[in-house]
N, C-alpha and C positions, 0 to 999 in steps of 0.2 A: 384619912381625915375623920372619917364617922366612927375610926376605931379609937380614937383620941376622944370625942364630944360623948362616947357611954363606954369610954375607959375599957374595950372587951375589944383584942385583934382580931378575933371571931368574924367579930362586926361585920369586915370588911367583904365577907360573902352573903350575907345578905343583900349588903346595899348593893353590889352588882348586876345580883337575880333581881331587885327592884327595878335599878336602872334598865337592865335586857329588858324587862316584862314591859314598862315603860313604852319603848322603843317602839315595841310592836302595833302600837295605838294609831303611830305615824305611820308605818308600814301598811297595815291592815287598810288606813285610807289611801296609799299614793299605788299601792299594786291591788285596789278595787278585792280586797279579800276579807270579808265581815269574820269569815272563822280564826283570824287572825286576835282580833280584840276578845276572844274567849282566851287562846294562849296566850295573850300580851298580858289579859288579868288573872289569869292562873299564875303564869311565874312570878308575875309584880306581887301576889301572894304569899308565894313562898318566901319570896327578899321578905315580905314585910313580918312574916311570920319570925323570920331567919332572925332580925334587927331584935326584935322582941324577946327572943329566946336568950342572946348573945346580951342583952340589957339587964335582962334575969339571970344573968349567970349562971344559963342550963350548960349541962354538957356538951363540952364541944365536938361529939362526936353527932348530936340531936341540932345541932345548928348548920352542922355541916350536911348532914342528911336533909332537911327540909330545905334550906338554903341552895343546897350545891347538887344533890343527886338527885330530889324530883324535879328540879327546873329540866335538868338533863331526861330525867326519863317523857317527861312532858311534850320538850324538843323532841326527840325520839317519834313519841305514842303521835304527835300532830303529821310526820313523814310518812308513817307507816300505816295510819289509817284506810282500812280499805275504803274505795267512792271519793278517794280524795282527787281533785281535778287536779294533773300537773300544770302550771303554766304552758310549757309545750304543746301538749296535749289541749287544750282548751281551744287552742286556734284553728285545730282538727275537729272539732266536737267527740273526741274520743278521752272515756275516762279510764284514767290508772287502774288498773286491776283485769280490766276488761279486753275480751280478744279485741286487732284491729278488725 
């Protein structure tokens, strides 16, 4: 649909990384995790960047990189963070990275 309303199929990887990043907003409040609304507007970022690119009729090699592989490395870099609290782990008071 959004690749029809700025005429670019591109489009349609933007508005998803929007929508995912979006998402996160609601997550962030209903699993009590505030570091979530920095990754919900990181990738809502990149979607919006993605749109914007894809409207300018950038290459679609530069739409699909901001759009589609740093939402992904993002996901990634928020898992892999060291001092990150697992949810499992949190009910223990022991954090990820750390001996038990």
């Amino acid at each position: 649909m959004i690749a029809r309303v700025l005429h670019a199929p591109e489009a349609s990887v933007g508005w998803i990384a929007f929508v995912v990043g979006v998402h996160f907003f609601g997550l962030a409040v209903a699993w009590r995790r505030p570091a979530l609304h920095v990754l919900g507007a990181s990738i809502a970022a990149c979607g919006a960047a993605g749109l914007a690119l894809a409207a300018f009729d950038a290459p679609v090699v530069a739409v699909r990189t901001v759009a589609g592989v740093l939402p992904g490395v993002l996901l990634l870099a928020s898992v892999l963070r060291p001092g990150r609290t697992s949810p499992a782990a949190s009910a223990s008071g022991v954090r990820s990275g750390t001996p038990a």
